[in-house]
C-alpha positions in Angstrom: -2.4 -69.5 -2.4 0.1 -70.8 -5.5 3.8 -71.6 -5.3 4.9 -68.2 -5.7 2.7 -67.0 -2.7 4.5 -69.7 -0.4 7.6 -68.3 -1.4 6.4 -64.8 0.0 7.4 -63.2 -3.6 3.8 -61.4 -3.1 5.4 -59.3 -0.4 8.3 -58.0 -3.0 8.4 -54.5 -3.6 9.3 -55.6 -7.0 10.5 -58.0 -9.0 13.4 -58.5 -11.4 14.6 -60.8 -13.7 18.5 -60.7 -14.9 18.7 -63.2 -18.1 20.3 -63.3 -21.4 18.2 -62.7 -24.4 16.7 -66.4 -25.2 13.0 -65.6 -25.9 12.1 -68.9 -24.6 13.3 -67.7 -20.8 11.2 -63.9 -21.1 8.4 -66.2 -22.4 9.0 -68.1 -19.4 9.3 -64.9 -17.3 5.8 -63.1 -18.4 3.6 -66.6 -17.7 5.2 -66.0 -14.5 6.3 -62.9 -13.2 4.1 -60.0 -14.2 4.8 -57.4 -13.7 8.7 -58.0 -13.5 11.8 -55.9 -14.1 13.4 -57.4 -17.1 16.9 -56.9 -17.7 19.4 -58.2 -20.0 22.4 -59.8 -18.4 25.7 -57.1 -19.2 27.8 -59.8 -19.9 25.9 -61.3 -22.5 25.4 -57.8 -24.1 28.6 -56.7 -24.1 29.4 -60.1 -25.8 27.4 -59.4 -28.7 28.5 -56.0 -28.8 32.2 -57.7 -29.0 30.5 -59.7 -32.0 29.1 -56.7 -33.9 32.8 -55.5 -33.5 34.4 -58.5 -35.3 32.0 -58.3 -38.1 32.9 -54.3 -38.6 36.1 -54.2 -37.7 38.2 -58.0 -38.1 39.9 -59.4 -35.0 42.0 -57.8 -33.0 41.7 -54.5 -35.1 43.1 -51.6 -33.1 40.4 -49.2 -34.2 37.8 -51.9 -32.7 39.1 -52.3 -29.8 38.5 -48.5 -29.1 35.2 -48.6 -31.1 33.9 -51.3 -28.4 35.1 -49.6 -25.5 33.3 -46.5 -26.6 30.2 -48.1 -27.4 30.7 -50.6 -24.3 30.5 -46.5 -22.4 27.5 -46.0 -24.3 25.7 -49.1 -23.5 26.6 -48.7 -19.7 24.9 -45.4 -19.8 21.7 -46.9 -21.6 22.4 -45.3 -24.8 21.9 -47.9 -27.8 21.0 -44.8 -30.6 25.3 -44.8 -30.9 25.2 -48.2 -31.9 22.8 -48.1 -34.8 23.8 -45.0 -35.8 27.3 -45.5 -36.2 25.7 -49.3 -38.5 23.8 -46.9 -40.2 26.2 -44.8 -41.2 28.6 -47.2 -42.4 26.2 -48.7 -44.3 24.9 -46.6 -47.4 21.0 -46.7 -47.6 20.1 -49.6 -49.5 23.0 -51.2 -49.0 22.4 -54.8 -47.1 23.8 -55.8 -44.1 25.2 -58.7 -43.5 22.9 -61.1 -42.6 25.2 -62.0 -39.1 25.1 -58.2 -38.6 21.4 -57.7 -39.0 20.9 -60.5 -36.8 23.2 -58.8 -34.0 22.2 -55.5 -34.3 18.0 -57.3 -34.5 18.9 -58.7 -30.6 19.9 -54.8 -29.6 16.4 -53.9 -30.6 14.4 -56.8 -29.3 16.0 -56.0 -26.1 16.2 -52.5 -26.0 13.5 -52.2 -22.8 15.8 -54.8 -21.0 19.0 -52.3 -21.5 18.2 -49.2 -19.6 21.8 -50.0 -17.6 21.8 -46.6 -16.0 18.3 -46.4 -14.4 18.7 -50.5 -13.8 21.6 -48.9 -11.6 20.1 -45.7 -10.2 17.1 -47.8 -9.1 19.7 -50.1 -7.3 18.9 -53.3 -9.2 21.5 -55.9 -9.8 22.4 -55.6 -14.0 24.2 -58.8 -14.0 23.3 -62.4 -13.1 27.0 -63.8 -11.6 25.7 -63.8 -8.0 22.4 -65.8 -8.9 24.9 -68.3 -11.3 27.0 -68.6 -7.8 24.1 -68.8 -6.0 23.0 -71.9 -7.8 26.8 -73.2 -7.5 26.6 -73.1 -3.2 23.0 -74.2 -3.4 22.6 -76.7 -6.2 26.0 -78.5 -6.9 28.2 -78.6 -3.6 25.1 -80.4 -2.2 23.7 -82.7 -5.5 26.8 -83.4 -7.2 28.7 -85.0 -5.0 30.7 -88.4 -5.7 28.6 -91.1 -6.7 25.3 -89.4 -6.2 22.2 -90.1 -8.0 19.4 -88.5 -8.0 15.5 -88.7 -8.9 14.1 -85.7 -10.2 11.7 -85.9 -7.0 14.5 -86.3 -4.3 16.2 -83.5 -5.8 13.7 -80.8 -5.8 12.2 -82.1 -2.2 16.5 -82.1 -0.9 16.8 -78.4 -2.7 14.0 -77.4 -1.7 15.4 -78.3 2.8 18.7 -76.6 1.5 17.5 -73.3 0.7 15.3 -73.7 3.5 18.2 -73.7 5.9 20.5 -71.5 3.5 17.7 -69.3 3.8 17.6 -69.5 7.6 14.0 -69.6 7.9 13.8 -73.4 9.0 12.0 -72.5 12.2 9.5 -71.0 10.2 8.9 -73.6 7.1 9.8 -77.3 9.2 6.5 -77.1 11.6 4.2 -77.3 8.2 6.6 -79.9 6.6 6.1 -82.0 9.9 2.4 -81.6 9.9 2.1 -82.6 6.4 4.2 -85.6 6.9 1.9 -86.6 10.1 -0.9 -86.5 7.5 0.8 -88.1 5.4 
């Protein structure tokens, strides 16, 4: 059985992945997690959402402001056709868009299957990854960055790896094969 067996993820119903839209982490996630549930972190949507409006509208322009809270409405309901249309239409054909626009507008389409807010919700899945961030927080840093703690990469993973354990509560379950192996050991 691999790693990911160990971990029980082979009993999971399903499995999702909240990220923002690096390629290099959904690379990451289909070597690893097929099939997965890919969504695109809201925060970092609505932030380039909040970048397409700058680029149409200026800074702090009134008419923006309402512009993303509409589209921000849209995007909540899993509707991206708005957003391209309303480009589009401000935008003569053949005109060019601005390269900083194209590129924004090129990130909505990559991730368009990783959108899908609505049924993300409907289906009950999480649309935002804050409570895996904090997660990390409680588990990671209050126990490895202490004052005046070093660490090797090995002593971390192996002291991570008892903490989630017990976070986890399933130390009963997981110490009696840690024992064993370090008997053999």
């Amino acid at each position: 059985m691999g790693r990911s067996g160990s971990l029980g993820i082979e009993k999971a119903p399903h499995i999702v992945s909240v990220n923002d839209g690096a390629l290099w982490i959904w690379a990451i996630v289909a070597m690893c997690f097929v099939p997965c549930i890919e969504i695109l972190d809201w925060r970092h949507a609505v932030q380039r959402l909040c970048q397409i409006v700058t680029l149409l509208f200026g800074e702090g322009n009134e008419l923006g402001k309402a512009w993303v809270a509409q589209h921000k409405a849209f995007l909540w309901a899993g509707q991206l056709w708005p957003l391209f249309h309303y480009v589009h239409t401000r935008y003569p054909h053949g005109e060019p868009w601005p390269d900083e626009l194209r590129q924004a507008l090129g990130y909505f389409f990559t991730h368009r299957h990783r959108m899908r807010y609505r049924q993300f919700r409907q289906d009950g899945y999480p649309v935002g990854s804050g409570s895996v961030e904090s997660a990390c927080k409680v588990v990671v840093e209050a126990r490895l960055k202490q004052a005046g703690m070093r660490w090797s990469r090995n002593g971390a993973q192996a002291m991570l790896a008892l903490r989630s354990t017990v976070l986890s509560d399933r130390w009963d379950d997981v110490w009696p094969t840690v024992a064993a192996r370090s008997q053999v050991a």
